[in-house]
MIPASE-451603 format. One record per residue (C-alpha): x, y negated, z negated. Coordinates in steps of 0.05 Angstrom, whole numbers, padded with zeros to 5 digits, always signed. Last residue first. Layout:
! MIPASE-451603
XYZ
...
***
This chain:
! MIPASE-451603
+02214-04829-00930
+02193-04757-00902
+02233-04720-00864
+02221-04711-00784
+02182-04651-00761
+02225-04608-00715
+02196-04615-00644
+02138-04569-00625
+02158-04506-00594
+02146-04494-00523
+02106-04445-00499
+02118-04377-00467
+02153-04354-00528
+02212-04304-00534
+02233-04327-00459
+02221-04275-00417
+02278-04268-00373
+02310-04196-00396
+02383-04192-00370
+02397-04159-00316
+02436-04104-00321
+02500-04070-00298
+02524-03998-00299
+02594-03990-00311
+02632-03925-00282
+02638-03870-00320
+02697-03863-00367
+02671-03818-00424
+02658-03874-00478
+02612-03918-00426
+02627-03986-00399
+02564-04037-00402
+02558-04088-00354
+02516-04155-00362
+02471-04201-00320
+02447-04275-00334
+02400-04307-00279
+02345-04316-00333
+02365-04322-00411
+02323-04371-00432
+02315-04389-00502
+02262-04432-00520
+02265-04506-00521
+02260-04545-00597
+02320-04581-00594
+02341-04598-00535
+02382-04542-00487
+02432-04537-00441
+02458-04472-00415
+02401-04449-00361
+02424-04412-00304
+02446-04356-00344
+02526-04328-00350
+02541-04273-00294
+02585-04214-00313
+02567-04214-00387
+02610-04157-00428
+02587-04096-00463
+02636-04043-00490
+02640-03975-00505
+02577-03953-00498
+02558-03876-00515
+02552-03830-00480
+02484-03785-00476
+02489-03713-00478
+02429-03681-00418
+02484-03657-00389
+02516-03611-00441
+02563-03564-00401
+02563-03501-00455
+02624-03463-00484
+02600-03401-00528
+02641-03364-00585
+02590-03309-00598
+02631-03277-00657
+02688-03299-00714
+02701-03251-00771
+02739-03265-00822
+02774-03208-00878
+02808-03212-00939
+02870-03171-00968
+02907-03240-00974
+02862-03293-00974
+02835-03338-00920
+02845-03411-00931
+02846-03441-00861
+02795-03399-00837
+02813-03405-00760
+02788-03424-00688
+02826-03452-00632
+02806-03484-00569
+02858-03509-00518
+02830-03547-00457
+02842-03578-00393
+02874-03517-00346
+02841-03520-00283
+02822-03601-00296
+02888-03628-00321
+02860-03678-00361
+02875-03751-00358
+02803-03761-00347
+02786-03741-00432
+02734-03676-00435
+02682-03706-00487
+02662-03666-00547
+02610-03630-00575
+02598-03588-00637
+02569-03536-00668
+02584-03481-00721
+02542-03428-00751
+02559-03399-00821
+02561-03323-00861
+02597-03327-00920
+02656-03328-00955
+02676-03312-01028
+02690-03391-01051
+02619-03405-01036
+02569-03435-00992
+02608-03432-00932
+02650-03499-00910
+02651-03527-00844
+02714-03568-00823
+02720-03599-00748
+02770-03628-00707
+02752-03646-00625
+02785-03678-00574
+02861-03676-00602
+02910-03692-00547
+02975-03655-00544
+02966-03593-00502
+03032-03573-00479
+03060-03539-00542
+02995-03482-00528
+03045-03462-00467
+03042-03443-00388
+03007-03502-00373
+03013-03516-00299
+03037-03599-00283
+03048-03645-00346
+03026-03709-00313
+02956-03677-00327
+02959-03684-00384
+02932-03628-00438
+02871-03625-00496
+02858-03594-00543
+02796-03574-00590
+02808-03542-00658
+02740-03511-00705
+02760-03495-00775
+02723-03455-00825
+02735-03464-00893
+02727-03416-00955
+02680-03451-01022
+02739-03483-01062
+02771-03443-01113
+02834-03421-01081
+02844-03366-01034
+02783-03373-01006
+02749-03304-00995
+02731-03285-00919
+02690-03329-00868
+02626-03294-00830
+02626-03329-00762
+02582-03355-00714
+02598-03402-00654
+02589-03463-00615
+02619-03508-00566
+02583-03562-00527
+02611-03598-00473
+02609-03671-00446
+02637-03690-00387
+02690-03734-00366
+02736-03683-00342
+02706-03621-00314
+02719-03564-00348
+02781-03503-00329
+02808-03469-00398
+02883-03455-00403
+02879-03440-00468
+02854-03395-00518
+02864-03379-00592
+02844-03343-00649
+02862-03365-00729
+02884-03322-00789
+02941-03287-00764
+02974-03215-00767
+02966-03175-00697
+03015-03114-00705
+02977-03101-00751
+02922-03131-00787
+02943-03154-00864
+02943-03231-00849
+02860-03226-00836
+02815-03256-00772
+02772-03205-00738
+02752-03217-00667
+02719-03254-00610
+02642-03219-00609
+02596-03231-00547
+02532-03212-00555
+02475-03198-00614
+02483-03238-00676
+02522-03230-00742
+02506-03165-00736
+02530-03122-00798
+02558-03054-00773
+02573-03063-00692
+02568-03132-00690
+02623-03144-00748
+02669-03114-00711
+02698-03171-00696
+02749-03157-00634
+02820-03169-00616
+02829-03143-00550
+02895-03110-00538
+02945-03135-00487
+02942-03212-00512
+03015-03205-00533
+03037-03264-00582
+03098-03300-00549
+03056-03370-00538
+03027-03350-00586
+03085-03381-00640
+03046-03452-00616
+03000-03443-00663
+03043-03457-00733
+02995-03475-00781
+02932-03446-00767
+02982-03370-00752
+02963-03332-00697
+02916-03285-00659
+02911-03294-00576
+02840-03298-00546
+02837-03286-00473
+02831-03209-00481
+02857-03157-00444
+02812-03121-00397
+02780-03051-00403
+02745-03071-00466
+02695-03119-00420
+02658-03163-00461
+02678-03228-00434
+02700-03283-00484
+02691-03365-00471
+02619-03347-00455
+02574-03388-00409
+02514-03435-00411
+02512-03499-00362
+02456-03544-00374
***
């Protein structure tokens, strides 16, 4: 397993995170990631030691947004990541408990070098979490998601991260936004279909089933290769059943 920050923690270099608007993303492409938008949180209130991301809130100047985003991320495609986080969400601005959101793009590779957010159409992960109340909270997200094959792999990913209903004069703090290579995940099948059909295929009444000589292949969700199988040949008696007993006249 492969463990690595999306953020570095180096305030001599500009960030990789870019603040926005939830709604309207794609405006970042103009947004200036020259000063490092940080939490803050770690240094009064810890949310947890390491990496912080930044502080989400429409009344921050000249960055105004409630949602942080990066592209141009480099994974494999046809793997399976993990991304996780913590944040501490602001006051709803309605009177549903305040929502985090958790955005996971994708690009093609047919589009050549991503130079905007615009180019990342494919949705590969889309997540809500809720806090406990309509003031905010203090949450931990996680989730995984396959990298599709038609990715570009040096820039296959856009991940965004917002509190979709932050109020005005309210504060979010997102920290220890972590990208991890999951290979121990497990994909699941996608189909199953019988390659070789088994010797036997007549039957009497009464004869077990006998599957020998049969084979299948499975085809997995992230695009590796089928594996095939032999079918189990134990028949699910070693005897033969007695014939059906005829109705009495």
């Amino acid at each position: 397993m492969r463990t690595r920050p999306i953020t570095k923690n180096t305030c001599a270099a500009a960030s990789p995170w870019t603040l926005g608007n939830a709604d309207n993303t794609k405006n970042n492409d103009a947004g200036g990631a020259t000063r490092r938008p940080k939490s803050e949180l770690n240094q009064t209130d810890a949310v947890v030691s390491g990496e912080y991301a930044a502080k989400l809130g429409e009344q921050l100047t000249p960055y105004k947004g409630d949602t942080i985003n990066q592209h141009t991320l480099s994974e494999t495609p046809g793997k399976t990541y993990r991304l996780g986080l913590w944040a501490t969400l602001g006051k709803s601005n309605d009177d549903t408990p305040s929502t985090l959101k958790v955005q996971v793009k994708s690009n093609l590779a047919s589009l050549g070098a991503v130079s905007s957010f615009s180019q990342y159409r494919k949705t590969v992960l889309s997540e809500t979490v809720d806090a406990e109340s309509k003031e905010g909270g203090k949450i931990h997200y996680s989730g995984s998601f396959i990298v599709p094959l038609d990715v570009d792999p040096y820039a296959a990913l856009w991940v965004a991260i917002s509190q979709t209903d932050l109020a005005s004069g309210s504060f979010a703090y997102i920290d220890n936004v972590t990208l991890v290579e999951d290979s121990a995940a497990v994909s699941d099948v996608a189909s199953i279909a019988v390659t070789t059909q088994p010797t036997k295929t007549e039957y009497a009444i009464g004869d077990a089933l006998d599957l020998s000589g049969m084979a299948v292949a499975a085809t997995m969700s992230d695009g590796t290769p089928p594996s095939s199988a032999r079918a189990n040949t134990r028949s699910p008696s070693s005897t033969r059943r007695p014939p059906a007993k005829r109705p009495s006249r």
